[in-house]
PDB file of N, CA, C and O in Angstrom:
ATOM      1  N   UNK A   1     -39.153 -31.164 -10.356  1.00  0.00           N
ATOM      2  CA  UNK A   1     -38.726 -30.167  -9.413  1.00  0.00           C
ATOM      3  C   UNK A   1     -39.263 -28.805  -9.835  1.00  0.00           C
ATOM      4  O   UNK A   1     -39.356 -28.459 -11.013  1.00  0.00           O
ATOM      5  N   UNK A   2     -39.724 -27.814  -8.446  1.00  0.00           N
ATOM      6  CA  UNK A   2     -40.039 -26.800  -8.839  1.00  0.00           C
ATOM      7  C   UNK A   2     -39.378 -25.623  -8.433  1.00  0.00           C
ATOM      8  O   UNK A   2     -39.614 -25.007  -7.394  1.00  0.00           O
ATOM      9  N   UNK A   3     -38.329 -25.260  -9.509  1.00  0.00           N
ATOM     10  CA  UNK A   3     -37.278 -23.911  -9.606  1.00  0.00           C
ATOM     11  C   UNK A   3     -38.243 -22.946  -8.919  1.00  0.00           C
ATOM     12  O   UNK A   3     -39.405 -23.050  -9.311  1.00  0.00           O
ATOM     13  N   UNK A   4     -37.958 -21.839  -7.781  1.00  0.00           N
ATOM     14  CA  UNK A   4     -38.690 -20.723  -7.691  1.00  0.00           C
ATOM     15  C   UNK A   4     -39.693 -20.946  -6.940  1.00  0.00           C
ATOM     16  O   UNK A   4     -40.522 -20.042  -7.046  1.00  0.00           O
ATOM     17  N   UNK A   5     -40.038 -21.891  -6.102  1.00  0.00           N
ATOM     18  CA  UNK A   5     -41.357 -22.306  -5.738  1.00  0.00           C
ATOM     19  C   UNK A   5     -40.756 -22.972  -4.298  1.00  0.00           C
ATOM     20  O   UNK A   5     -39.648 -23.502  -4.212  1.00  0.00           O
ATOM     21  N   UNK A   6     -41.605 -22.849  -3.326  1.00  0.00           N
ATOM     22  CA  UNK A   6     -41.310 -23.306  -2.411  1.00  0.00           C
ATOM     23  C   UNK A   6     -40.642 -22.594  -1.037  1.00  0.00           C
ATOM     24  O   UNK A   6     -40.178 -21.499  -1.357  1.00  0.00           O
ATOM     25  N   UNK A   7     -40.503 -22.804   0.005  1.00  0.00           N
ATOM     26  CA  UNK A   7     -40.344 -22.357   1.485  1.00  0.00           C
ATOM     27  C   UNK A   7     -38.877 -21.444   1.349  1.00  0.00           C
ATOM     28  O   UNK A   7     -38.773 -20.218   1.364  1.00  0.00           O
ATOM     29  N   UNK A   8     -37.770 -22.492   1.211  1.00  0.00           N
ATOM     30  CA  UNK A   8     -36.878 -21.848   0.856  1.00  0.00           C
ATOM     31  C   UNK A   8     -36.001 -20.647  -0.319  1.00  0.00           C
ATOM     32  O   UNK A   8     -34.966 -20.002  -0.157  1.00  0.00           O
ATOM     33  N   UNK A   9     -36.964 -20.734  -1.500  1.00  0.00           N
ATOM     34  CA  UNK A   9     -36.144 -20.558  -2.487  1.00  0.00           C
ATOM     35  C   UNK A   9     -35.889 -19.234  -2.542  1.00  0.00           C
ATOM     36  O   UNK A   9     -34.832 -18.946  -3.104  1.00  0.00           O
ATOM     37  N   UNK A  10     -36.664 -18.170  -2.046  1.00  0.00           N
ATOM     38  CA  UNK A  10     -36.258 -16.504  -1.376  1.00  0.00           C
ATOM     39  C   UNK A  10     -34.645 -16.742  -1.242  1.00  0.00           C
ATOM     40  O   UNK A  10     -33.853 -16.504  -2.154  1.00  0.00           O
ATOM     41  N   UNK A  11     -34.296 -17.241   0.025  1.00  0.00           N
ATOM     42  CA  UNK A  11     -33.508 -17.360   0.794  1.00  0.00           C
ATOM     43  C   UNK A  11     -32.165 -18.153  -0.082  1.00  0.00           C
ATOM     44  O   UNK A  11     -30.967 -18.192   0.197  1.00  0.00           O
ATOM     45  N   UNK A  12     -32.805 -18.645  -1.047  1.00  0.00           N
ATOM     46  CA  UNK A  12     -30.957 -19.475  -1.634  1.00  0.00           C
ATOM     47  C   UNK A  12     -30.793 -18.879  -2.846  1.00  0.00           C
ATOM     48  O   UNK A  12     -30.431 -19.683  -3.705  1.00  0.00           O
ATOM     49  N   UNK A  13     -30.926 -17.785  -3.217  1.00  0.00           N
ATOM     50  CA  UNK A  13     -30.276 -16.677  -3.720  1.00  0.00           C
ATOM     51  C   UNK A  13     -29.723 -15.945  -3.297  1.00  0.00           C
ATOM     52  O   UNK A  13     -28.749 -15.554  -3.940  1.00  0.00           O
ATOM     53  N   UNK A  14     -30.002 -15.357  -2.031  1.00  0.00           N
ATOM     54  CA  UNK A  14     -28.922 -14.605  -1.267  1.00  0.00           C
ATOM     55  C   UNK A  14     -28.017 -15.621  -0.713  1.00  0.00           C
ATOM     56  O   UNK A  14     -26.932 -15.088  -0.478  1.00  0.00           O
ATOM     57  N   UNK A  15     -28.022 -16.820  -0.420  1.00  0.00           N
ATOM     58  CA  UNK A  15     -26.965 -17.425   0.040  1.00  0.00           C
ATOM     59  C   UNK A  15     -25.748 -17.143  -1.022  1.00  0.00           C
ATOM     60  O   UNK A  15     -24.647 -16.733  -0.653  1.00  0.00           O
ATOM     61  N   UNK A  16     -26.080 -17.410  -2.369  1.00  0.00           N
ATOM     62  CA  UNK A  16     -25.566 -17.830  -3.826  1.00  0.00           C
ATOM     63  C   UNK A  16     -24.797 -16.451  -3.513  1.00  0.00           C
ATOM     64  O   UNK A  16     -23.756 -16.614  -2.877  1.00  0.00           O
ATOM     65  N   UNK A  17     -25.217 -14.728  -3.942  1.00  0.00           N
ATOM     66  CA  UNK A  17     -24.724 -14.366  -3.898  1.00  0.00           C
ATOM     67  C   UNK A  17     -23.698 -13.493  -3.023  1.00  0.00           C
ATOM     68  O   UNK A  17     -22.844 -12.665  -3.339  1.00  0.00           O
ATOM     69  N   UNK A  18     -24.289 -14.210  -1.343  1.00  0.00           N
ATOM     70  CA  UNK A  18     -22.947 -13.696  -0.819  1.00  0.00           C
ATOM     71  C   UNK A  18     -21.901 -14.814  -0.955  1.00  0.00           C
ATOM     72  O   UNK A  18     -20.741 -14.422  -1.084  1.00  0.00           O
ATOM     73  N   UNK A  19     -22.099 -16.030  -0.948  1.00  0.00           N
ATOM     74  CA  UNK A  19     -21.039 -16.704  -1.532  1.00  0.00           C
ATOM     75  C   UNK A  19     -20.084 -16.187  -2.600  1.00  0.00           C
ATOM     76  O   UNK A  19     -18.871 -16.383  -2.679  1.00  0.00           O
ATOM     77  N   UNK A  20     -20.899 -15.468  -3.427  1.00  0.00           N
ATOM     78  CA  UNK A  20     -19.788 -15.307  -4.446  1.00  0.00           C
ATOM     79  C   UNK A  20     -18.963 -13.996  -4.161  1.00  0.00           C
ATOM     80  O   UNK A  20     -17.958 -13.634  -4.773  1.00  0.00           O
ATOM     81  N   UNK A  21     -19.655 -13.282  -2.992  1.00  0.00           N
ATOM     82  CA  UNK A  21     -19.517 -11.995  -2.594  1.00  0.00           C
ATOM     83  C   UNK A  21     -18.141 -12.123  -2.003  1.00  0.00           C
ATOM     84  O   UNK A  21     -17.197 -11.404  -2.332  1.00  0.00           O
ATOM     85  N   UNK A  22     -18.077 -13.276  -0.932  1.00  0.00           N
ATOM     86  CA  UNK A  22     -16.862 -13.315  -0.429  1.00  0.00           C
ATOM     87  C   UNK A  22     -15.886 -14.270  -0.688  1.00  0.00           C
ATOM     88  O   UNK A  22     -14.947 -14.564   0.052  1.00  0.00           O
ATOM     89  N   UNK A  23     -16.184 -14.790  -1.888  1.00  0.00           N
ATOM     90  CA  UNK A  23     -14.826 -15.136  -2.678  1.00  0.00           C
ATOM     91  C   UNK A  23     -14.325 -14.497  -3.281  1.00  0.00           C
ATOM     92  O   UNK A  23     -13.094 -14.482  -3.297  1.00  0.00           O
ATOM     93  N   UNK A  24     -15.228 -13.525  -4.196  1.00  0.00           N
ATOM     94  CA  UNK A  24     -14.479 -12.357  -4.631  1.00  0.00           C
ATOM     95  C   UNK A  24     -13.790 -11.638  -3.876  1.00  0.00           C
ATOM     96  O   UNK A  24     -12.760 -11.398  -4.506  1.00  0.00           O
ATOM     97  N   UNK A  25     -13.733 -10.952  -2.496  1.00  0.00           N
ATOM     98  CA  UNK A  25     -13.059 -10.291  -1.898  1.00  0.00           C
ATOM     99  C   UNK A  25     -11.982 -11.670  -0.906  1.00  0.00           C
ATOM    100  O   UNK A  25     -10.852 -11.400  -0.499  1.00  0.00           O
ATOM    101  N   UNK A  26     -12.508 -12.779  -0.731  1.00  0.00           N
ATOM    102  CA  UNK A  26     -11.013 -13.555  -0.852  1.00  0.00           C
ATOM    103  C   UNK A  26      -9.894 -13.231  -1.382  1.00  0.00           C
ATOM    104  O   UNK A  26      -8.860 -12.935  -0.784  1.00  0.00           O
ATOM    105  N   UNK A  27     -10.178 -13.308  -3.200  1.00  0.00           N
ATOM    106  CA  UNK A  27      -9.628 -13.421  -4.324  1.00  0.00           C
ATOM    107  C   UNK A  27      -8.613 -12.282  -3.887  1.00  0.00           C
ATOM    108  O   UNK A  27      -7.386 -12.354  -3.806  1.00  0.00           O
ATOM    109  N   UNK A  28      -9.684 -10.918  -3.555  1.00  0.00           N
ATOM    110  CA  UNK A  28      -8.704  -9.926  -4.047  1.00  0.00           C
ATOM    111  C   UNK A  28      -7.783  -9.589  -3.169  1.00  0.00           C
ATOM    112  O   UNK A  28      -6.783  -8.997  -3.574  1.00  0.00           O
ATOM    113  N   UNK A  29      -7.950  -9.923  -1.674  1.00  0.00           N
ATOM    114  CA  UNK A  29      -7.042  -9.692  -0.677  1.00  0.00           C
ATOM    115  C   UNK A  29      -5.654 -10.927  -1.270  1.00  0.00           C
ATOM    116  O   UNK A  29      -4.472 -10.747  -0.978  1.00  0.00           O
ATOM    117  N   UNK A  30      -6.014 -11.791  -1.881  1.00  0.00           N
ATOM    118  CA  UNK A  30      -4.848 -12.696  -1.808  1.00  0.00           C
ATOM    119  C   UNK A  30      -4.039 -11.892  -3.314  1.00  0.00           C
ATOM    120  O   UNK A  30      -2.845 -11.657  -3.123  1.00  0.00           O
ATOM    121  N   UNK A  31      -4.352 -11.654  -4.126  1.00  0.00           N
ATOM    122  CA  UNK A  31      -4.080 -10.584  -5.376  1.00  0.00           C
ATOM    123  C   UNK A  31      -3.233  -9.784  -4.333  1.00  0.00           C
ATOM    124  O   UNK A  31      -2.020  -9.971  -4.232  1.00  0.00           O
ATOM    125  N   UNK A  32      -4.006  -8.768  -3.461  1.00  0.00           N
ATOM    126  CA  UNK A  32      -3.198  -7.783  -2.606  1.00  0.00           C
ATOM    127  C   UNK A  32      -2.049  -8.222  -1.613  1.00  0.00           C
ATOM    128  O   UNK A  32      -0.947  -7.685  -1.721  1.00  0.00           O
ATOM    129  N   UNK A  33      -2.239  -9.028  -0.807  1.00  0.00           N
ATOM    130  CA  UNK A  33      -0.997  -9.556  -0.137  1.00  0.00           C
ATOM    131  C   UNK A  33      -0.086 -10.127  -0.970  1.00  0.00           C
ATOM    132  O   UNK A  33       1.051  -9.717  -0.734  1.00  0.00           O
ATOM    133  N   UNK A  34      -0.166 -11.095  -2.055  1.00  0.00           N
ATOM    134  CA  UNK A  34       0.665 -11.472  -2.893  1.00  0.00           C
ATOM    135  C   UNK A  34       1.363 -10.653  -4.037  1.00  0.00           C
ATOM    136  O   UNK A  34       2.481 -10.874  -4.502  1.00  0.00           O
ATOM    137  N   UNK A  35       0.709  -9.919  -4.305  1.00  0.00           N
ATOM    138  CA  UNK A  35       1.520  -8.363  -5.261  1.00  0.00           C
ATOM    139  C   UNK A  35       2.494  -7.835  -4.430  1.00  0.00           C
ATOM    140  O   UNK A  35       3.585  -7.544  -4.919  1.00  0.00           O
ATOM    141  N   UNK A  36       2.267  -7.658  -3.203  1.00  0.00           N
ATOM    142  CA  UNK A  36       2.677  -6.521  -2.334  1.00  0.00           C
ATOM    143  C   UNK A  36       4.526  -7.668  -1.848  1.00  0.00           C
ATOM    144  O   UNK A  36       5.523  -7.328  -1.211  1.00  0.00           O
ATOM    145  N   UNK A  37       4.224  -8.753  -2.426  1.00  0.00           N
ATOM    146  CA  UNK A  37       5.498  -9.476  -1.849  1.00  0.00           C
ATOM    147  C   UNK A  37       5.065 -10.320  -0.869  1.00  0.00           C
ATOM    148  O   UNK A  37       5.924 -11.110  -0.477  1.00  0.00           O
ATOM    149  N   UNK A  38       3.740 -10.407  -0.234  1.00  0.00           N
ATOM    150  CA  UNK A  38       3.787 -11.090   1.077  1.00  0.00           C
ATOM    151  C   UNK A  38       3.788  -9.769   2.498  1.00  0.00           C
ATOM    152  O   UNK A  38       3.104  -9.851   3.518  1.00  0.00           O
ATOM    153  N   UNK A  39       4.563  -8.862   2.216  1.00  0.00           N
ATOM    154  CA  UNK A  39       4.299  -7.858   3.007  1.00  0.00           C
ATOM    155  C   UNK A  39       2.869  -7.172   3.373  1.00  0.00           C
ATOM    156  O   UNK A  39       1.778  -7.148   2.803  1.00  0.00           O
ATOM    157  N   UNK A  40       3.227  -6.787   4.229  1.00  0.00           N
ATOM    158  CA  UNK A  40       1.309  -6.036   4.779  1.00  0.00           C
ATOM    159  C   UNK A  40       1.993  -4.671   4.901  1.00  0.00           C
ATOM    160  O   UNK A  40       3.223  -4.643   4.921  1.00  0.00           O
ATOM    161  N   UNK A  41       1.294  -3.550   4.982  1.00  0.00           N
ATOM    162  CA  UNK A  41       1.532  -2.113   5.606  1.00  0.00           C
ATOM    163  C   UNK A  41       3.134  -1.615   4.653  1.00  0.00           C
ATOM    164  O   UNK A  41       3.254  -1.833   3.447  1.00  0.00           O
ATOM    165  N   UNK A  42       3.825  -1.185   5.198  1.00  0.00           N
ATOM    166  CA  UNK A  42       4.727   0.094   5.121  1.00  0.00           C
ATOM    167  C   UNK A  42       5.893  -1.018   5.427  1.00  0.00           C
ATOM    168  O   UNK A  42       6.009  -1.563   6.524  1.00  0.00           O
ATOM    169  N   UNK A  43       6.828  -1.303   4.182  1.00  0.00           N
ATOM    170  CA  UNK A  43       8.234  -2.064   4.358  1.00  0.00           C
ATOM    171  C   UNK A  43       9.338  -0.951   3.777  1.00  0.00           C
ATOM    172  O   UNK A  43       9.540  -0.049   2.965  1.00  0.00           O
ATOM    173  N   UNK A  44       9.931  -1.824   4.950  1.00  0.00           N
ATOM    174  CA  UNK A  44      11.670  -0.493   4.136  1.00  0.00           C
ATOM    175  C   UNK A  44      12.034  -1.492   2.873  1.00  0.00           C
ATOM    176  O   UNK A  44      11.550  -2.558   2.494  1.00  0.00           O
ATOM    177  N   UNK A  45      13.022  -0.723   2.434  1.00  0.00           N
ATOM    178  CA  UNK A  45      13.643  -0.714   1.042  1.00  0.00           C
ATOM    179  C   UNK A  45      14.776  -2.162   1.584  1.00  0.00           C
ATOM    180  O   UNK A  45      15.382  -2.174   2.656  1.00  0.00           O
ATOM    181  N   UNK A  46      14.819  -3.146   0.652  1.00  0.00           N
ATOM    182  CA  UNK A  46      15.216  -4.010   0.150  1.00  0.00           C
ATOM    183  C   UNK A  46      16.233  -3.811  -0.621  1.00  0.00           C
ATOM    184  O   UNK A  46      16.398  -2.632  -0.933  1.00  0.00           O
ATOM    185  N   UNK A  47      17.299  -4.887  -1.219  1.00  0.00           N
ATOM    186  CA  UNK A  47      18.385  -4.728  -1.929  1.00  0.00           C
ATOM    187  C   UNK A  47      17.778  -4.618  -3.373  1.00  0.00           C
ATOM    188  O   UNK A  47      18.684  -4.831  -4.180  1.00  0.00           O
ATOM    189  N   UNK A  48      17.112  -4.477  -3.724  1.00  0.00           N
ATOM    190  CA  UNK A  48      16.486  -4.453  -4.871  1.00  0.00           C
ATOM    191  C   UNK A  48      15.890  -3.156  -4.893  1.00  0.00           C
ATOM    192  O   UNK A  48      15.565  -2.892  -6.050  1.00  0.00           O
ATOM    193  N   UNK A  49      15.601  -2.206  -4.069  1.00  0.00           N
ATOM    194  CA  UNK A  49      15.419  -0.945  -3.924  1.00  0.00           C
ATOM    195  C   UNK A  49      14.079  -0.707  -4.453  1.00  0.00           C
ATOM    196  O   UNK A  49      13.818   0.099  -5.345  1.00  0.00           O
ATOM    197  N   UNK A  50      13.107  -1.587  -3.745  1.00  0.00           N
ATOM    198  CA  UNK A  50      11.576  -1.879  -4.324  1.00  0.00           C
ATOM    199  C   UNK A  50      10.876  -1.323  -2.574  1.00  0.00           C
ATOM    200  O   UNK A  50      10.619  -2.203  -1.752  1.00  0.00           O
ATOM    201  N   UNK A  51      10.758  -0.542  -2.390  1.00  0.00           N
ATOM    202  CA  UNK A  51       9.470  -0.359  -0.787  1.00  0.00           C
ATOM    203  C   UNK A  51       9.941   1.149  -0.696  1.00  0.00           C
ATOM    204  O   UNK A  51      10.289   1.882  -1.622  1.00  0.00           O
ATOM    205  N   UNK A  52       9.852   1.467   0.868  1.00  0.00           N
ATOM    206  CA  UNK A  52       9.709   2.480   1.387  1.00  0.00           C
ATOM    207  C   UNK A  52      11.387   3.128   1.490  1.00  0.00           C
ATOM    208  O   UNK A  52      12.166   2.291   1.032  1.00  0.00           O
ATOM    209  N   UNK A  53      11.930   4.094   1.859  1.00  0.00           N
ATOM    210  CA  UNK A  53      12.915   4.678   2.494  1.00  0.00           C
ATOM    211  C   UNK A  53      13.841   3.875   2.903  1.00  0.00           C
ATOM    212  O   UNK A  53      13.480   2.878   3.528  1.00  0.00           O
ATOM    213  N   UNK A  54      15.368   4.117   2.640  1.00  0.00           N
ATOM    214  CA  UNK A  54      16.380   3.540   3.414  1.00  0.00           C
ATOM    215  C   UNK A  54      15.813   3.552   4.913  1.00  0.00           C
ATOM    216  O   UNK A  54      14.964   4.381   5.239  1.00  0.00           O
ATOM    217  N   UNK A  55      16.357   2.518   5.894  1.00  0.00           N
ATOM    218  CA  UNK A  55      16.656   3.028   7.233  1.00  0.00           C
ATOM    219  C   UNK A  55      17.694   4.048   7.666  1.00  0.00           C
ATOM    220  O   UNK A  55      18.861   4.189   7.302  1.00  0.00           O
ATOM    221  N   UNK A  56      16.842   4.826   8.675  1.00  0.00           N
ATOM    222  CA  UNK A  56      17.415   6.006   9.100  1.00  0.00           C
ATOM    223  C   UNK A  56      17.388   6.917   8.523  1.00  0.00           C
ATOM    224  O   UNK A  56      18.192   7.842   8.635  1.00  0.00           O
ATOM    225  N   UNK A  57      16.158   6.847   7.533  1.00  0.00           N
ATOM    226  CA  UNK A  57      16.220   7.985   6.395  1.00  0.00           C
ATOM    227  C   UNK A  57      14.136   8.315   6.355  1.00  0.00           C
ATOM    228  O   UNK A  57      13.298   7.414   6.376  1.00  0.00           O
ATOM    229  N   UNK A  58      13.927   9.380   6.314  1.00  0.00           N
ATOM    230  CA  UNK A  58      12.279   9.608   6.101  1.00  0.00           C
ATOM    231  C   UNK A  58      12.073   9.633   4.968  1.00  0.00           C
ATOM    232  O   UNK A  58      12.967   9.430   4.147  1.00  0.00           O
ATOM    233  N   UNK A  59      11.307   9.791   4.766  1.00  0.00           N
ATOM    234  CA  UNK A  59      10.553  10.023   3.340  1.00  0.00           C
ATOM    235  C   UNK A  59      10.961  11.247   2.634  1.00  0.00           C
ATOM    236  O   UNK A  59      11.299  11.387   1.459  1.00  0.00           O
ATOM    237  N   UNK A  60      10.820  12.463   3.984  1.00  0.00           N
ATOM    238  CA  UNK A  60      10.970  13.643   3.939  1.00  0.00           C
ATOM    239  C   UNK A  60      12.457  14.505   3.536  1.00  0.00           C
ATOM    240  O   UNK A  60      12.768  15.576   3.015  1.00  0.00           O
ATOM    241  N   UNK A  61      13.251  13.101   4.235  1.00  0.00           N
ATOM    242  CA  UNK A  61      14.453  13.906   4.265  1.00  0.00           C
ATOM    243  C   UNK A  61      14.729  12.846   2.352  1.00  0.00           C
ATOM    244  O   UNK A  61      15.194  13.426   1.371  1.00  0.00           O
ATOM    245  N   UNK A  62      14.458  11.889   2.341  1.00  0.00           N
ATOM    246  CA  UNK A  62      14.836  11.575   1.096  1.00  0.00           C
ATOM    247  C   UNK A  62      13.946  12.472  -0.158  1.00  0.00           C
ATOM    248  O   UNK A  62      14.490  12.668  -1.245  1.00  0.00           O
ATOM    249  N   UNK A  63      12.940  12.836   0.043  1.00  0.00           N
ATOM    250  CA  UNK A  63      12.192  13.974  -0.780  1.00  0.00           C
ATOM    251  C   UNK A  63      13.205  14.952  -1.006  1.00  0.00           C
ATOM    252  O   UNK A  63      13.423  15.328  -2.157  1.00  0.00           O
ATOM    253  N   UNK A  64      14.073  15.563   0.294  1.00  0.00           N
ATOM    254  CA  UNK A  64      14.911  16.355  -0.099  1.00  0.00           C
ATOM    255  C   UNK A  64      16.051  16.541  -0.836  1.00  0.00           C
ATOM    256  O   UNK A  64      16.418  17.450  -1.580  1.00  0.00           O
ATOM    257  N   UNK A  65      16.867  14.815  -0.257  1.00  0.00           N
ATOM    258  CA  UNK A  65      17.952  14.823  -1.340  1.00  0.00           C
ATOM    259  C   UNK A  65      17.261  14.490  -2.878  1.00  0.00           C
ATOM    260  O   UNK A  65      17.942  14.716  -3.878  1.00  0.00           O
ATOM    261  N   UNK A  66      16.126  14.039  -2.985  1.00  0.00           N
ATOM    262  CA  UNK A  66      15.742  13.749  -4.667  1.00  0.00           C
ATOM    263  C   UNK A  66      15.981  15.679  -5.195  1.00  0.00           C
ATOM    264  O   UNK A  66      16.787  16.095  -6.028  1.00  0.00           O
ATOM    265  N   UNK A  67      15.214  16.312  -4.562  1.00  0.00           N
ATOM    266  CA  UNK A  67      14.963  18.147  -4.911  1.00  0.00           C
ATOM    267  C   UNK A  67      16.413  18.649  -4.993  1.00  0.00           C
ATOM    268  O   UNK A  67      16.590  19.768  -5.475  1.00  0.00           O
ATOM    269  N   UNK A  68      17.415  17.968  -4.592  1.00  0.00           N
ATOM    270  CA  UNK A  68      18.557  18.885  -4.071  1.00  0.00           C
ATOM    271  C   UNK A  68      19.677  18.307  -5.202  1.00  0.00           C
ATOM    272  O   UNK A  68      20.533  18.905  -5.854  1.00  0.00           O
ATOM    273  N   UNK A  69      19.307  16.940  -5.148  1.00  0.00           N
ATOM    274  CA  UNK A  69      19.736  16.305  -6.519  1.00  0.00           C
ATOM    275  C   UNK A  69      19.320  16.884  -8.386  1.00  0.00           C
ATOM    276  O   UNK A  69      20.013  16.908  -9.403  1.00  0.00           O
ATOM    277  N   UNK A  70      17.978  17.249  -8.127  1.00  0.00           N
ATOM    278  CA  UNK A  70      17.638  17.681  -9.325  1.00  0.00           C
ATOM    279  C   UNK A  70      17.997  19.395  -9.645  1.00  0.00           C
ATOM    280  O   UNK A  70      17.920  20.107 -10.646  1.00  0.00           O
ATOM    281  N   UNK A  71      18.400  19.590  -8.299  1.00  0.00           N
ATOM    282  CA  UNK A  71      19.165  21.184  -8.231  1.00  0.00           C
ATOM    283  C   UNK A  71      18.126  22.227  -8.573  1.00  0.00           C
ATOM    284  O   UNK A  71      18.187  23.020  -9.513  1.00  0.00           O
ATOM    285  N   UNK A  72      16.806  22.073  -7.342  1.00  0.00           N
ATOM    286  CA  UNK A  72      15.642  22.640  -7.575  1.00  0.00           C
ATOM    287  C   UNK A  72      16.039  23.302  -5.539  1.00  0.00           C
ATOM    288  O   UNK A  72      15.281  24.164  -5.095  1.00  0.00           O
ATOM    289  N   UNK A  73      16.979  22.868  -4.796  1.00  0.00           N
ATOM    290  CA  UNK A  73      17.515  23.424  -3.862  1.00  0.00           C
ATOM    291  C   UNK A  73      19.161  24.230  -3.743  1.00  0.00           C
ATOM    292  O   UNK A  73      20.244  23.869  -4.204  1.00  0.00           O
ATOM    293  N   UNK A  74      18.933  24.959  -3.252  1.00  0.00           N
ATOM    294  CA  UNK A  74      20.633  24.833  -3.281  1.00  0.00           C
ATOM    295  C   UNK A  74      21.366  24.715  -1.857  1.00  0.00           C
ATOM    296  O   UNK A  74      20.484  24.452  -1.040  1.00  0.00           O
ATOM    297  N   UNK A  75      22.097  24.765  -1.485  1.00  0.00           N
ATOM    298  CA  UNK A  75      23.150  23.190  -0.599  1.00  0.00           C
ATOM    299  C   UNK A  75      22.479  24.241   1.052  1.00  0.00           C
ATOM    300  O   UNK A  75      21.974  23.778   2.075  1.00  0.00           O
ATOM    301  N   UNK A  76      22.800  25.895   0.644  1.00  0.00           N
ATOM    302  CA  UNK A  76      22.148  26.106   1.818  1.00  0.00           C
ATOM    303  C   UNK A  76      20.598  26.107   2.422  1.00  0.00           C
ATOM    304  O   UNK A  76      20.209  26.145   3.589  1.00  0.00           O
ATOM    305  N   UNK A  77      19.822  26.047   1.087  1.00  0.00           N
ATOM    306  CA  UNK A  77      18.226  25.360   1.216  1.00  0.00           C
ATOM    307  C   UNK A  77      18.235  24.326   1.833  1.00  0.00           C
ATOM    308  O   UNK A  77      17.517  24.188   2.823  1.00  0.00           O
ATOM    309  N   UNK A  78      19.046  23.364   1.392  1.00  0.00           N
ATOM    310  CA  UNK A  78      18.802  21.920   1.417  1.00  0.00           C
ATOM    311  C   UNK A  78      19.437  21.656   2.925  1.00  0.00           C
ATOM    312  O   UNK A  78      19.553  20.448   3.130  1.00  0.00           O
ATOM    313  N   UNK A  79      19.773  22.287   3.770  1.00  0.00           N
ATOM    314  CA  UNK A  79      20.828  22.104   4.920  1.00  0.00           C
ATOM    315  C   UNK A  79      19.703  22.873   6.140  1.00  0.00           C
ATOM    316  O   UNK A  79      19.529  22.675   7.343  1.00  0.00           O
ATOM    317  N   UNK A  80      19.160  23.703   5.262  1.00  0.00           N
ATOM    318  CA  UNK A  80      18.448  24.658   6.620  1.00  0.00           C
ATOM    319  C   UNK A  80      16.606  23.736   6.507  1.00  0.00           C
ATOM    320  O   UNK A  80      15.546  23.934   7.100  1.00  0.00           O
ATOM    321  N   UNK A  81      17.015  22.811   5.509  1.00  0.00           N
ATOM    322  CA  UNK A  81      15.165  22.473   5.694  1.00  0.00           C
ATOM    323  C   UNK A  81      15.414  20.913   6.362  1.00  0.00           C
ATOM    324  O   UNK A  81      14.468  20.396   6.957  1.00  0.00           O
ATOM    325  N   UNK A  82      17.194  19.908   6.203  1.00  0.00           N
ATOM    326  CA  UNK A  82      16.995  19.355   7.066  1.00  0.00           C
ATOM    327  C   UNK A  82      17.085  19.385   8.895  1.00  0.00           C
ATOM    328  O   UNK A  82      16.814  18.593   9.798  1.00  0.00           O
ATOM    329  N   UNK A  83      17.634  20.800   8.791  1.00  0.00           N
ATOM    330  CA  UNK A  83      17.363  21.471  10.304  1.00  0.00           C
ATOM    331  C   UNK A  83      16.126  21.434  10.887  1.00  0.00           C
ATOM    332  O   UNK A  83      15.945  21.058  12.046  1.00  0.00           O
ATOM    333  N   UNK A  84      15.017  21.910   9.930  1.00  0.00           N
ATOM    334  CA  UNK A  84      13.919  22.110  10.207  1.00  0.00           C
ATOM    335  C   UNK A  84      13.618  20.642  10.365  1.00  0.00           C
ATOM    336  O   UNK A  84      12.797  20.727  11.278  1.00  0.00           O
ATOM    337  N   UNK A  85      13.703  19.514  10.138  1.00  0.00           N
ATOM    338  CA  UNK A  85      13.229  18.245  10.086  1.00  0.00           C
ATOM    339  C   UNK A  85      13.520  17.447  11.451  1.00  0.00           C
ATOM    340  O   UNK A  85      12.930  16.524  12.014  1.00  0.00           O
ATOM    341  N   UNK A  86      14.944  18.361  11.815  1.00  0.00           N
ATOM    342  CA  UNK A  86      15.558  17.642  12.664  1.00  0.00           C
ATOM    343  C   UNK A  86      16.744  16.534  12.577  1.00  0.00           C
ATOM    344  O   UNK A  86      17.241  15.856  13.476  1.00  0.00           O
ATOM    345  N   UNK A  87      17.108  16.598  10.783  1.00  0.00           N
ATOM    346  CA  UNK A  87      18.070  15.671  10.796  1.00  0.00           C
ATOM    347  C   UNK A  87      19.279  16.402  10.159  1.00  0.00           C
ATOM    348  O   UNK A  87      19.987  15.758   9.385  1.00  0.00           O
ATOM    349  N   UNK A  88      19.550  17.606  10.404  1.00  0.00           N
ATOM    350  CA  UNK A  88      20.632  18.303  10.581  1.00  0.00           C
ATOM    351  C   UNK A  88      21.736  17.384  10.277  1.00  0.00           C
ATOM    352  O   UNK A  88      21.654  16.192  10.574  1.00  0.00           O
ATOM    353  N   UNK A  89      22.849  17.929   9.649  1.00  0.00           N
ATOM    354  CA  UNK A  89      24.288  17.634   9.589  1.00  0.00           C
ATOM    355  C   UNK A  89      24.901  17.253  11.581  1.00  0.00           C
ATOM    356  O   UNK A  89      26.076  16.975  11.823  1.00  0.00           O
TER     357      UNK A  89
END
């Protein structure tokens, strides 16, 4: 047999390496969906308190109680910026 020689053999090297091209990115999407829990995109928070935001709660307004908690707001900061948010008392 002659390695390198012949009609095809250009051509079955690039086969080779997109084969391996898209198993590797197989690999890594299944790495990514399976890390992530099985979830895709943006999940709320779980009893285990592992994802995104309570429901009924933003990001934004929980950004605030973390700031207001660490007492980097004070109660009338923290009251007039969830006004501004829209989730007012």
């Amino acid at each position: 047999m002659m390695w390198g020689y012949g009609q095809g053999s250009a051509w079955m090297w690039l086969w080779g390496v997109l084969l391996i091209i898209g198993i590797v990115l197989l690999v890594l999407l299944a790495v990514r969906v399976l890390g992530n829990g099985g979830r895709v995109g943006y999940a709320s928070r779980d009893a285990s308190g592992v994802g995104g935001p309570p429901h009924g709660r933003s990001t934004a307004h929980q950004i605030l109680d973390e700031r207001f908690a660490k007492g980097e707001l004070t109660a009338d900061e923290y009251r007039e910026q969830l006004e501004v948010l829209g989730e007012g008392p």
